[in-house]
Gaussian input, Z-matrix of N, CA and C with variables (Angstrom, degrees):
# hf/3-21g

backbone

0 1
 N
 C     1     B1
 C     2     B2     1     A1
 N     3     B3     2     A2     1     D1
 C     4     B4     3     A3     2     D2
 C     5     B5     4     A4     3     D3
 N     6     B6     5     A5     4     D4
 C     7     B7     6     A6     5     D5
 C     8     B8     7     A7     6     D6
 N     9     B9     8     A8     7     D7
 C    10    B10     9     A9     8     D8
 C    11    B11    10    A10     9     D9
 N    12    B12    11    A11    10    D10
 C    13    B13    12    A12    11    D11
 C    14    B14    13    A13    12    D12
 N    15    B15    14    A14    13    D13
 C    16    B16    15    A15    14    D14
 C    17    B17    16    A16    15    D15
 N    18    B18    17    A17    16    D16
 C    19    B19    18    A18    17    D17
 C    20    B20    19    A19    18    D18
 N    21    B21    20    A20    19    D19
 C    22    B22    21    A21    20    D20
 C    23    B23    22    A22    21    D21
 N    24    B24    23    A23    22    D22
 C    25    B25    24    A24    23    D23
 C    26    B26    25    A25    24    D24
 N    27    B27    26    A26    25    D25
 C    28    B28    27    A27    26    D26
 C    29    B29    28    A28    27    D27
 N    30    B30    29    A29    28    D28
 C    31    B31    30    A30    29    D29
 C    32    B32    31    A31    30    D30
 N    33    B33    32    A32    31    D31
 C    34    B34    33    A33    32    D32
 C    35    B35    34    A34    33    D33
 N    36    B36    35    A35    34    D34
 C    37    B37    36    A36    35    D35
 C    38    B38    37    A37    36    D36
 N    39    B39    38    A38    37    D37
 C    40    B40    39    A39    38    D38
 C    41    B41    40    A40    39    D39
 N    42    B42    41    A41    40    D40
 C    43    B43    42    A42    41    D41
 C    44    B44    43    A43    42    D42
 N    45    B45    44    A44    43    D43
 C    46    B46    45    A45    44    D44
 C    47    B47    46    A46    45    D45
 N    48    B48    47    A47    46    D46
 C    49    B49    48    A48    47    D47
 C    50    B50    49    A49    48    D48
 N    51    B51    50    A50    49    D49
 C    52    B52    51    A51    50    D50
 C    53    B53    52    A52    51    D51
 N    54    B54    53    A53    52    D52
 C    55    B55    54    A54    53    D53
 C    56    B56    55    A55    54    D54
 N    57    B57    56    A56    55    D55
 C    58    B58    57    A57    56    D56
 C    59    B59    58    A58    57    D57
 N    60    B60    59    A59    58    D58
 C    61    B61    60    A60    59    D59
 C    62    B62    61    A61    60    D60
 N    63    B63    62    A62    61    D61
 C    64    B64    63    A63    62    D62
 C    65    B65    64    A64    63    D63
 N    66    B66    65    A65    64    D64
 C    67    B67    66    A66    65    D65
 C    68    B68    67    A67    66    D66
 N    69    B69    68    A68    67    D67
 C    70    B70    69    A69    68    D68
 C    71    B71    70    A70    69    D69
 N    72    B72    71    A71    70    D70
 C    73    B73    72    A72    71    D71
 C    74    B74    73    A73    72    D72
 N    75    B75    74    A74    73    D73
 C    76    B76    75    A75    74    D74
 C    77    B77    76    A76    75    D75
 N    78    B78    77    A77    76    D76
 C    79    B79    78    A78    77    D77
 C    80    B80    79    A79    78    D78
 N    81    B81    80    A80    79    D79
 C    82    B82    81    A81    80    D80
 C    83    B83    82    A82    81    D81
 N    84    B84    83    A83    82    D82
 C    85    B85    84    A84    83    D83
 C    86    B86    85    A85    84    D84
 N    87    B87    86    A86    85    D85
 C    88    B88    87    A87    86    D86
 C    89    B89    88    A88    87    D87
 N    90    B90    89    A89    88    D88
 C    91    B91    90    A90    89    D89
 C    92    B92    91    A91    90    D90
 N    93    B93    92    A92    91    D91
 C    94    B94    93    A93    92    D92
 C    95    B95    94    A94    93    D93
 N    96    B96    95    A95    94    D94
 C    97    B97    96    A96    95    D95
 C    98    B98    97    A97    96    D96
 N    99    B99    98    A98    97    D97
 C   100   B100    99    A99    98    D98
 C   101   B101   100   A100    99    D99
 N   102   B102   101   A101   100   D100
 C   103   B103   102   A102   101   D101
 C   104   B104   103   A103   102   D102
 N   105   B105   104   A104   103   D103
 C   106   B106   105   A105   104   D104
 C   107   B107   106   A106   105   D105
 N   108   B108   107   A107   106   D106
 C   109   B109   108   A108   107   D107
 C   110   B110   109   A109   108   D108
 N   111   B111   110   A110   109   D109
 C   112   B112   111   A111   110   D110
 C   113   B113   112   A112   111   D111
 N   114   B114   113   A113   112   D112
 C   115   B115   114   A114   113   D113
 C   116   B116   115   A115   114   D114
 N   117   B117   116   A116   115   D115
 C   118   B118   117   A117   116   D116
 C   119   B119   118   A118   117   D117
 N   120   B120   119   A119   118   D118
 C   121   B121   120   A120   119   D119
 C   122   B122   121   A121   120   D120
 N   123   B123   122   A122   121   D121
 C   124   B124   123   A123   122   D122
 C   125   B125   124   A124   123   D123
 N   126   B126   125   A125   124   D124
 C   127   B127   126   A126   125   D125
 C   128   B128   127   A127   126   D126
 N   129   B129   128   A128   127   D127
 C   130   B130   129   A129   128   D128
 C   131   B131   130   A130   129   D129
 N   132   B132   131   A131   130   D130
 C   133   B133   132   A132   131   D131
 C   134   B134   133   A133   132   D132
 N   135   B135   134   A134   133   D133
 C   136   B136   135   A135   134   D134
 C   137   B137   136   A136   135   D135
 N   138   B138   137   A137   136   D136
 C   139   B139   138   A138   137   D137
 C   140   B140   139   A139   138   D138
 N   141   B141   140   A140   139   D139
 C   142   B142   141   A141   140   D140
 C   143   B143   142   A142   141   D141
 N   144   B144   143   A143   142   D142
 C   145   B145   144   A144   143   D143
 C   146   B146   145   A145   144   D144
 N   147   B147   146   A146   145   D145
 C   148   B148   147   A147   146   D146
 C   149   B149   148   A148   147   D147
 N   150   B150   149   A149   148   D148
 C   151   B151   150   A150   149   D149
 C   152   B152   151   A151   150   D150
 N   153   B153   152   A152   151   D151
 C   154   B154   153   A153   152   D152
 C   155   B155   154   A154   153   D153
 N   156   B156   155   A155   154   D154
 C   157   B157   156   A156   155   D155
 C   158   B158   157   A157   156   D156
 N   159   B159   158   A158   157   D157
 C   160   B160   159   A159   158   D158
 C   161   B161   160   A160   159   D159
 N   162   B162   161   A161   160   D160
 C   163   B163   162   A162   161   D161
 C   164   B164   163   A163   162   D162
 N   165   B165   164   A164   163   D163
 C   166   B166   165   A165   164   D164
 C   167   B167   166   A166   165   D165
 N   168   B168   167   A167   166   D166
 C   169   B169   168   A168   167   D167
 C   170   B170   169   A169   168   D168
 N   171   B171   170   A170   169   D169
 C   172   B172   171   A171   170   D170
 C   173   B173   172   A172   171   D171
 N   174   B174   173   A173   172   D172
 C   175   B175   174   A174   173   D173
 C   176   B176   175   A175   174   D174
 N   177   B177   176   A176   175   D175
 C   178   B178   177   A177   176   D176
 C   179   B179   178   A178   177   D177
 N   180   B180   179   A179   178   D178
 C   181   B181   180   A180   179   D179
 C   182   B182   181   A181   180   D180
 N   183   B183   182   A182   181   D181
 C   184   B184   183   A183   182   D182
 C   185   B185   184   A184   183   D183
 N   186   B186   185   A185   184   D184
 C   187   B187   186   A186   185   D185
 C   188   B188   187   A187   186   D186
 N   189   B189   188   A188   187   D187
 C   190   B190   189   A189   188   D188
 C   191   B191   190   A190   189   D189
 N   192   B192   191   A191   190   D190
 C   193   B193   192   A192   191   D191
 C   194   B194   193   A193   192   D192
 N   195   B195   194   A194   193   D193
 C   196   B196   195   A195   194   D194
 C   197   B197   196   A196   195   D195
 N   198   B198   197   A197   196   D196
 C   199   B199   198   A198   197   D197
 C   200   B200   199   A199   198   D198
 N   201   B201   200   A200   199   D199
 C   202   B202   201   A201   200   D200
 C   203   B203   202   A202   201   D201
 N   204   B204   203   A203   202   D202
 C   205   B205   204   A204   203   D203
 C   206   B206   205   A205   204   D204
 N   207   B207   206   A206   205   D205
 C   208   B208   207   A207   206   D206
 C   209   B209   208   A208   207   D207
 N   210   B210   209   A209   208   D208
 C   211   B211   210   A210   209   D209
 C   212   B212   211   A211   210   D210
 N   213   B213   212   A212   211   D211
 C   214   B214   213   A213   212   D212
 C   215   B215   214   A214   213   D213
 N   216   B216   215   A215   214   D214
 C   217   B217   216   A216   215   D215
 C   218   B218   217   A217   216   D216
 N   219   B219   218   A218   217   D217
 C   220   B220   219   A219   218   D218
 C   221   B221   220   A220   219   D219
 N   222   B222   221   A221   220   D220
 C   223   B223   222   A222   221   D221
 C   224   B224   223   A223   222   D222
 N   225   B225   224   A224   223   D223
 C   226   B226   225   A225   224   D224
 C   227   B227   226   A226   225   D225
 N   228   B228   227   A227   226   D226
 C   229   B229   228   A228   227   D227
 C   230   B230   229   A229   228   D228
 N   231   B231   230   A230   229   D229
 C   232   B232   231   A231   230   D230
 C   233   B233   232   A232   231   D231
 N   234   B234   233   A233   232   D232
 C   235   B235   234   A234   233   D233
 C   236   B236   235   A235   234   D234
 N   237   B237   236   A236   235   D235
 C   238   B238   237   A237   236   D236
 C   239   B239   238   A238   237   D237
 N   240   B240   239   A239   238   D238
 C   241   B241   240   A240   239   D239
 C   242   B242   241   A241   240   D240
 N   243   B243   242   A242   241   D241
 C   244   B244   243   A243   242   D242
 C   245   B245   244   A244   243   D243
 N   246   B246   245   A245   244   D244
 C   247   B247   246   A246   245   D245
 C   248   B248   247   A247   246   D246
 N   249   B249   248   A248   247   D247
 C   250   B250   249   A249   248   D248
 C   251   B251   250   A250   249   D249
 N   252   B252   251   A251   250   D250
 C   253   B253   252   A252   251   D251
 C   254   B254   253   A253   252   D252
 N   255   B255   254   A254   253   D253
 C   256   B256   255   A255   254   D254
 C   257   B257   256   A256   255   D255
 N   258   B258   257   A257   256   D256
 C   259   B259   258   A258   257   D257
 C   260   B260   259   A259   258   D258
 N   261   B261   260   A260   259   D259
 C   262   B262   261   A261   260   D260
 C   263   B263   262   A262   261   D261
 N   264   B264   263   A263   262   D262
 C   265   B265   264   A264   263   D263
 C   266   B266   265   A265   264   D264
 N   267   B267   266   A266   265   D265
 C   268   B268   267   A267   266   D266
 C   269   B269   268   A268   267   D267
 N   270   B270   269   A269   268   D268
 C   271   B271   270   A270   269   D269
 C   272   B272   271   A271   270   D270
 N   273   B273   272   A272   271   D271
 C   274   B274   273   A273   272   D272
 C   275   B275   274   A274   273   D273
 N   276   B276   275   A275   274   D274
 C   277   B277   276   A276   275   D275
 C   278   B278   277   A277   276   D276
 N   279   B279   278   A278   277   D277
 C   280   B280   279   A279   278   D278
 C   281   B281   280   A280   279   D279
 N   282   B282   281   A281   280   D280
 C   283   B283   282   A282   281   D281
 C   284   B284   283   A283   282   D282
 N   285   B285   284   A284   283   D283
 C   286   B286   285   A285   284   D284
 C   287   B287   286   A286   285   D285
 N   288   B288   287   A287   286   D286
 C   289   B289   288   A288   287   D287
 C   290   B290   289   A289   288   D288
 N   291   B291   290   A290   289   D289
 C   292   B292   291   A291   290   D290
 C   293   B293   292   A292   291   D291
 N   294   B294   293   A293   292   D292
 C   295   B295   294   A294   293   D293
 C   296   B296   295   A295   294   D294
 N   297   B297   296   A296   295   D295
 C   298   B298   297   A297   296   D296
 C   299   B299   298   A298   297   D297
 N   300   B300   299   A299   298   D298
 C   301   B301   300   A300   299   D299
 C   302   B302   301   A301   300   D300
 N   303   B303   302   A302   301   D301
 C   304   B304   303   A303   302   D302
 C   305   B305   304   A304   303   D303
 N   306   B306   305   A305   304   D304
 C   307   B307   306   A306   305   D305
 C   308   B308   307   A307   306   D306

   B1=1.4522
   B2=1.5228
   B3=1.3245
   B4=1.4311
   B5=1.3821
   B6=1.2337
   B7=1.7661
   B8=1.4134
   B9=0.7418
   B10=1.6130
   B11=1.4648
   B12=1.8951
   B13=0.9785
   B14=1.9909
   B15=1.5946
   B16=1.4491
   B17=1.3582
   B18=1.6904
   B19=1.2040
   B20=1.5428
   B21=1.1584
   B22=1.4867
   B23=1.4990
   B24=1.7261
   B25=1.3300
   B26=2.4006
   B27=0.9135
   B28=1.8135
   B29=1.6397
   B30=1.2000
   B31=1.1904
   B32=1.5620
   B33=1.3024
   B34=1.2404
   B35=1.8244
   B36=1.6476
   B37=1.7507
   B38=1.6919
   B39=1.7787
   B40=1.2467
   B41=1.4156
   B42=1.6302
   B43=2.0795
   B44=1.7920
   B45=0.9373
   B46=1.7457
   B47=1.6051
   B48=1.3690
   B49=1.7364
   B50=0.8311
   B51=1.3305
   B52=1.5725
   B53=1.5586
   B54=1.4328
   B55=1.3732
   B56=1.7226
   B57=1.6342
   B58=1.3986
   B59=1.7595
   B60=1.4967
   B61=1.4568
   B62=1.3850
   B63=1.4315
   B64=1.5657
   B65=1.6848
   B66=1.7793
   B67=1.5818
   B68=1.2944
   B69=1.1909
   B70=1.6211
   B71=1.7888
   B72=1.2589
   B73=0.9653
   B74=1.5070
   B75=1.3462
   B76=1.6416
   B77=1.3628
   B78=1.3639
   B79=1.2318
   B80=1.3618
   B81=1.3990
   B82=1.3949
   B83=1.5819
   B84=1.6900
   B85=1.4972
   B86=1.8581
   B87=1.4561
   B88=1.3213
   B89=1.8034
   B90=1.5254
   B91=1.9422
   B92=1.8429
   B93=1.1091
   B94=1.6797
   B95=1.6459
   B96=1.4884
   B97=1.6729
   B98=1.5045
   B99=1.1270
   B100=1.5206
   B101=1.9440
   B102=1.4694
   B103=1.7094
   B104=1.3120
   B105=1.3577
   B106=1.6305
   B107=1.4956
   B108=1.6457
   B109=1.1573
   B110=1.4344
   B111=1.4866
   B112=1.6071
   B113=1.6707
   B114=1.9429
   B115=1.4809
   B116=1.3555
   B117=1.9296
   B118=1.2686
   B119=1.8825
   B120=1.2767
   B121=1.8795
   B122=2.1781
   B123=1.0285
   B124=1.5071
   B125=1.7940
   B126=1.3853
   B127=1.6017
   B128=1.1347
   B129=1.7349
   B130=1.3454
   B131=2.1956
   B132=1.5849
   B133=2.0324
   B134=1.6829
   B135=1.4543
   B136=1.5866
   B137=1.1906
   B138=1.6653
   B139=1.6538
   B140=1.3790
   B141=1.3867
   B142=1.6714
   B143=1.8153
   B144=1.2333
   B145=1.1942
   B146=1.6612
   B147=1.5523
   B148=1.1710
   B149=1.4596
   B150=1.1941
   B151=1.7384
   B152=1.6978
   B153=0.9907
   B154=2.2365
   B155=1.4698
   B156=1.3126
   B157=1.2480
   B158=1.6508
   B159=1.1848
   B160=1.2923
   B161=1.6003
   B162=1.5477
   B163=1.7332
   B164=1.2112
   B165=1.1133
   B166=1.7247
   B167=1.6870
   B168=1.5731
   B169=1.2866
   B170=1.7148
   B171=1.6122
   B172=0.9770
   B173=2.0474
   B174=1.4651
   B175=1.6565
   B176=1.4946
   B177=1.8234
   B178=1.3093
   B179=1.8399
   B180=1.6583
   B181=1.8023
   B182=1.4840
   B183=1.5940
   B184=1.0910
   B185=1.8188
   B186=1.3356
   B187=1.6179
   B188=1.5764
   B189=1.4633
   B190=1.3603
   B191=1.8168
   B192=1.3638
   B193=1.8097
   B194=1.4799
   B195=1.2317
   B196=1.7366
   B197=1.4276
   B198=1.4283
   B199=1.1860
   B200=1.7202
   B201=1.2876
   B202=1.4793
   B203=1.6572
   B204=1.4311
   B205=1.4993
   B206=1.1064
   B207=1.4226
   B208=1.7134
   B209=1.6286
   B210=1.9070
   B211=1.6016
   B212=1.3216
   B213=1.5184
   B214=1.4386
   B215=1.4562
   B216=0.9636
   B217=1.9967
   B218=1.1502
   B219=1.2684
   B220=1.1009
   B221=1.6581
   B222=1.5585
   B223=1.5116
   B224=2.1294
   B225=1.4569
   B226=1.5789
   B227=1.6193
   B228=1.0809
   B229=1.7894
   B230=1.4706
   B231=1.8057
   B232=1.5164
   B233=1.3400
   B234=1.7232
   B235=1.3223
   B236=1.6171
   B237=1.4397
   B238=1.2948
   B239=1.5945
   B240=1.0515
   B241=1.2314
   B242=1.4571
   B243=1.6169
   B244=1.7946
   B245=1.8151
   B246=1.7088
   B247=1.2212
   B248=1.1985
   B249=1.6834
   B250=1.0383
   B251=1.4530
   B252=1.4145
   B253=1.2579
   B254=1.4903
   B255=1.2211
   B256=1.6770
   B257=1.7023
   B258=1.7004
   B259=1.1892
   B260=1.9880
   B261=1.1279
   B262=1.4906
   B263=1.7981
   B264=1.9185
   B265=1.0077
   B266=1.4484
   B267=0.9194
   B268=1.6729
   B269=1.5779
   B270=1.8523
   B271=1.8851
   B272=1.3606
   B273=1.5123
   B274=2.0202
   B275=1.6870
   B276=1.5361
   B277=1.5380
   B278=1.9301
   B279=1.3509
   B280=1.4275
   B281=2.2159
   B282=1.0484
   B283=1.4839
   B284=1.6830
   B285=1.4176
   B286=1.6316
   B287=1.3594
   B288=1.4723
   B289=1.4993
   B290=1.4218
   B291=1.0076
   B292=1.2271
   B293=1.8118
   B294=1.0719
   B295=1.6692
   B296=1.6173
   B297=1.2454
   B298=1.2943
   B299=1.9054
   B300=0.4838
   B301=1.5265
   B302=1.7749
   B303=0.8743
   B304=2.1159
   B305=1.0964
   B306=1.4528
   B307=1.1604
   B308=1.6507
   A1=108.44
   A2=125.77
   A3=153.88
   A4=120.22
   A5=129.32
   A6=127.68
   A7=118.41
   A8=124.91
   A9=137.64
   A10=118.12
   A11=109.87
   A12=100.05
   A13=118.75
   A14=91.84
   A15=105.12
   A16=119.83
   A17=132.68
   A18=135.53
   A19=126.51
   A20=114.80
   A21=120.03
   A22=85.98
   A23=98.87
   A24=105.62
   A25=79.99
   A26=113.36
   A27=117.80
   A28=99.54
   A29=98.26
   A30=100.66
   A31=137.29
   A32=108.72
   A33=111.36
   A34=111.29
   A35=101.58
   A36=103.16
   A37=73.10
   A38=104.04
   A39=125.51
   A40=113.98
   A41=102.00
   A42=87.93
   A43=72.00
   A44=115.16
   A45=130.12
   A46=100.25
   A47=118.84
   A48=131.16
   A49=112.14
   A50=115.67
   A51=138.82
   A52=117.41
   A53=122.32
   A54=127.62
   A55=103.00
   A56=96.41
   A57=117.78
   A58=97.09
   A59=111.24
   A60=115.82
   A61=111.23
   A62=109.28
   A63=107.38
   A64=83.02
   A65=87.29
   A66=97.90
   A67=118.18
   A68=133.29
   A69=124.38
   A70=100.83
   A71=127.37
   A72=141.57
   A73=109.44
   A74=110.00
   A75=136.13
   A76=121.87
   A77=132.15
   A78=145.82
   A79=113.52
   A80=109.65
   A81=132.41
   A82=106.43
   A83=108.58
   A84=122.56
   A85=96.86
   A86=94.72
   A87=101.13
   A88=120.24
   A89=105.35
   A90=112.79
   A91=79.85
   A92=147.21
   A93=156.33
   A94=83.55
   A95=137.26
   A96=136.94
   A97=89.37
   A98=129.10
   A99=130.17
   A100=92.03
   A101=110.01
   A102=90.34
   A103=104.24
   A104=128.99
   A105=114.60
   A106=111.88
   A107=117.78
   A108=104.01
   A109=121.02
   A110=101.62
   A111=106.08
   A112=124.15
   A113=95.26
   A114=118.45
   A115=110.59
   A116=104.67
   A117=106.95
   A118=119.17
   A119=104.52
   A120=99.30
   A121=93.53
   A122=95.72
   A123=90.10
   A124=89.13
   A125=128.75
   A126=122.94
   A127=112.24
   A128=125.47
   A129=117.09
   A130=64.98
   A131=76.14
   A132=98.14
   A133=106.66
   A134=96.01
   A135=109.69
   A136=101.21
   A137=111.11
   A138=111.82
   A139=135.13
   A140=97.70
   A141=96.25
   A142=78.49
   A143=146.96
   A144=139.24
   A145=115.60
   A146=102.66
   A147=113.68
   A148=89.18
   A149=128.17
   A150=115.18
   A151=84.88
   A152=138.36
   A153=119.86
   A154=69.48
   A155=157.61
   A156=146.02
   A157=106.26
   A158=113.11
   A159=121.85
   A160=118.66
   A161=102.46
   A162=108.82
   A163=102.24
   A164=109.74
   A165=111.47
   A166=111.19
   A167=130.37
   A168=104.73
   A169=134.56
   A170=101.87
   A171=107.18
   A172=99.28
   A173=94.18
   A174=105.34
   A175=86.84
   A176=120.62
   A177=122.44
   A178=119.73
   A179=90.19
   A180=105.69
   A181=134.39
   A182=91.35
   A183=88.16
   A184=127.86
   A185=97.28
   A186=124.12
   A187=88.18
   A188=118.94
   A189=113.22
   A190=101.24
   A191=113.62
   A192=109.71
   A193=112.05
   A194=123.68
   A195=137.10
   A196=103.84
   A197=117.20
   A198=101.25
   A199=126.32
   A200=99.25
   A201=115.14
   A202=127.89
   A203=82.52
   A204=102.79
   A205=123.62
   A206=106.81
   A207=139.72
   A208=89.97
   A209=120.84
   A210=84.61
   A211=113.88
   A212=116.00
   A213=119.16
   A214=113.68
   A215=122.46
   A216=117.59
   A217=118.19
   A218=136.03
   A219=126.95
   A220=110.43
   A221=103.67
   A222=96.01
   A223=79.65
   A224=95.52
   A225=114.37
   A226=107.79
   A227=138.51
   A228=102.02
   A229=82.39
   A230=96.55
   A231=118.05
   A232=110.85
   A233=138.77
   A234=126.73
   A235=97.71
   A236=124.54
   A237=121.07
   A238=123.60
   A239=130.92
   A240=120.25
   A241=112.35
   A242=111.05
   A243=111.01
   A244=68.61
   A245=102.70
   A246=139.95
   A247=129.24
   A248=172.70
   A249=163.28
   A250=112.76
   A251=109.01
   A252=115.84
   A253=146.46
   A254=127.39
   A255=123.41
   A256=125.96
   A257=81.26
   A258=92.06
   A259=107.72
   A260=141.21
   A261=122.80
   A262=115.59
   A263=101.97
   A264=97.76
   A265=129.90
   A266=125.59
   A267=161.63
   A268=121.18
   A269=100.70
   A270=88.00
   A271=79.85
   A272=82.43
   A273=124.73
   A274=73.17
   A275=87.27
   A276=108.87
   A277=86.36
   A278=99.90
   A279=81.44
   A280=103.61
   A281=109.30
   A282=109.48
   A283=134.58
   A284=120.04
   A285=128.92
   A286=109.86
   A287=99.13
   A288=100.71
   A289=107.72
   A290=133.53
   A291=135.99
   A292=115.51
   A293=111.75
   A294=117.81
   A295=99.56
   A296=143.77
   A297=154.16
   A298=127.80
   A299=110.17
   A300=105.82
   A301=116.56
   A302=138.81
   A303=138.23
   A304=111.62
   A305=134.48
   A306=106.28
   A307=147.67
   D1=122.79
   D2=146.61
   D3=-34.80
   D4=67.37
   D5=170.38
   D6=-79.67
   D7=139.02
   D8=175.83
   D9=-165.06
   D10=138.63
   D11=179.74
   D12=-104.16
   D13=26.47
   D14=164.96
   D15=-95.87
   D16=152.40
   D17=174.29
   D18=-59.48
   D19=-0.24
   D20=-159.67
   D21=-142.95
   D22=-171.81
   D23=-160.77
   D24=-163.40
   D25=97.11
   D26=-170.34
   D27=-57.29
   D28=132.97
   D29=-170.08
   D30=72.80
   D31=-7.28
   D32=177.02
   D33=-120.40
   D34=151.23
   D35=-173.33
   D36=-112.02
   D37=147.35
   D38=177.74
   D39=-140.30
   D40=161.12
   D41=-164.52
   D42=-115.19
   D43=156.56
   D44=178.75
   D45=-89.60
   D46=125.76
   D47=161.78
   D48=-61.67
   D49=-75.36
   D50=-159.27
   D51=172.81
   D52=-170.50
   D53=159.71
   D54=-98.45
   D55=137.87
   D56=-169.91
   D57=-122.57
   D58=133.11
   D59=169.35
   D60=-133.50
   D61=170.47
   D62=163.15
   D63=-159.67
   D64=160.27
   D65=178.55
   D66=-153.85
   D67=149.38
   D68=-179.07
   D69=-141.02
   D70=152.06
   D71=165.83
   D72=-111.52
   D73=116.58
   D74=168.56
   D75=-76.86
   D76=163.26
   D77=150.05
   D78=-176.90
   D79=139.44
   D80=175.48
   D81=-72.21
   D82=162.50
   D83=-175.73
   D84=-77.50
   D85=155.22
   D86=172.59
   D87=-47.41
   D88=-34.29
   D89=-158.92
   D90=-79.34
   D91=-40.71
   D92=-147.52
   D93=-93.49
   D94=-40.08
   D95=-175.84
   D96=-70.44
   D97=-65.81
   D98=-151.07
   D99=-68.61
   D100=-57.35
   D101=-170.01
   D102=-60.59
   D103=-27.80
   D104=-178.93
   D105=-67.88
   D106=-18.02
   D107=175.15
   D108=-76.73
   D109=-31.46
   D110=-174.24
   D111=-61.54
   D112=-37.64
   D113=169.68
   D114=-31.98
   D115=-63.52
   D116=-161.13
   D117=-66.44
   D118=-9.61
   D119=178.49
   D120=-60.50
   D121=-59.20
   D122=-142.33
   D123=-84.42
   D124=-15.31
   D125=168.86
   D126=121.53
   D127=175.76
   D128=128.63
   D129=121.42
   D130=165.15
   D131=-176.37
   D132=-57.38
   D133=138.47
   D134=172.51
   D135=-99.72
   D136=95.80
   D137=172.01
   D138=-45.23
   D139=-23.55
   D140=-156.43
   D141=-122.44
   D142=37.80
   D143=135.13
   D144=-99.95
   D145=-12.77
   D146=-170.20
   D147=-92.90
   D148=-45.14
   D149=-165.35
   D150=-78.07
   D151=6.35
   D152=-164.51
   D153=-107.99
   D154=-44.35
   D155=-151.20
   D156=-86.67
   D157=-47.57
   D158=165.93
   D159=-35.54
   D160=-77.16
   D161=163.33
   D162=-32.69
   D163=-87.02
   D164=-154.59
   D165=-54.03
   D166=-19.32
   D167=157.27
   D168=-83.43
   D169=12.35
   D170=-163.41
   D171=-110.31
   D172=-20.40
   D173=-176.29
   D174=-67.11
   D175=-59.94
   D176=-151.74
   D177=-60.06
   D178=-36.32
   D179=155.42
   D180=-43.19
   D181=-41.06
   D182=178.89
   D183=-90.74
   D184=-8.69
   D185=-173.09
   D186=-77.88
   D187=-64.48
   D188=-160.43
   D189=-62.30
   D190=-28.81
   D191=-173.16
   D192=-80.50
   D193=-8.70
   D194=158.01
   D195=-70.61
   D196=-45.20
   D197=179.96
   D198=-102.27
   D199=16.84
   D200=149.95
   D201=-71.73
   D202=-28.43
   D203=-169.22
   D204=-60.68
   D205=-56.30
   D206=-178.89
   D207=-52.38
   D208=-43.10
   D209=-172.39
   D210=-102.17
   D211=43.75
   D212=-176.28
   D213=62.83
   D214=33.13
   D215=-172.86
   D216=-86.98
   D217=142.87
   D218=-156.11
   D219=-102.50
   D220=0.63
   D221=-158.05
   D222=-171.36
   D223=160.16
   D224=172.71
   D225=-109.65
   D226=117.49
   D227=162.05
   D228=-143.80
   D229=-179.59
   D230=-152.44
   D231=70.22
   D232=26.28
   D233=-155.38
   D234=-70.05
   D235=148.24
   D236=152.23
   D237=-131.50
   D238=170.04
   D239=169.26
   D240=-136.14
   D241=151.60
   D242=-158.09
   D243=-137.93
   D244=149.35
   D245=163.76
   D246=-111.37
   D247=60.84
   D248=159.79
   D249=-64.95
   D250=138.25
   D251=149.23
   D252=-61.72
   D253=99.87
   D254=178.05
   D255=-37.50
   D256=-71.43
   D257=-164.33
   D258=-157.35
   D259=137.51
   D260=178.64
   D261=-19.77
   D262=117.52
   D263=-176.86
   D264=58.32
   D265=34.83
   D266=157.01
   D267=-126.69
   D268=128.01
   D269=162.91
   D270=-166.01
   D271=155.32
   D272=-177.07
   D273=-80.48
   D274=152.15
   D275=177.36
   D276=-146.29
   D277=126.35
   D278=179.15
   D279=-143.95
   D280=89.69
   D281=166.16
   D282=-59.67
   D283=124.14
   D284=-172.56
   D285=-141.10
   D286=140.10
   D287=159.98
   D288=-175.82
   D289=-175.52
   D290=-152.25
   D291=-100.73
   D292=110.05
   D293=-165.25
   D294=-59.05
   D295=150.72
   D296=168.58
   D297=-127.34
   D298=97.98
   D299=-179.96
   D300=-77.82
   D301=139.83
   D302=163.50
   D303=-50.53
   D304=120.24
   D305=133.94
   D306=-115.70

């Protein structure tokens, strides 16, 4: 499967599927909430928000490329990705883009 977060694909003519997503909502353990809280007084990278963000753009990739699948597409492009927050230490991770088939 073909991801890109450009509209085209060089060299190639494509017939458009549809829009394809997948999404997962994350959250870290309470003891990983409290050191991220402590982190943040004095600064510097929140590891373990950075690895929960990681997963979850990689769960939502893979949700939206299953459902590329189902329509036979040969390729993703326009990929984007949208973030919202749930709830403390929670977030929607949600990947889209436009399914493509060859022709």
């Amino acid at each position: 499967m073909i991801l890109l977060n450009t509209d085209y694909i060089t060299g190639k003519e494509v017939e458009m599927l549809g829009l394809v997503q997948g999404a997962t909502i994350q959250s870290k353990h309470i003891g990983k909430d409290i050191g991220a809280a402590l982190k943040s007084i004095v600064g510097g990278e929140l590891y373990g928000y950075t690895e929960m963000m990681t997963q979850a753009r990689n769960i939502a990739t893979e949700r939206m490329i299953e459902m590329a699948e189902k329509l036979n597409a040969d390729a993703v492009i326009n990929i984007r990705f949208a973030t919202s927050s749930v709830l403390a230490g929670a977030a929607e991770v949600m990947a889209y883009g436009t399914a493509v088939k060859f022709k």
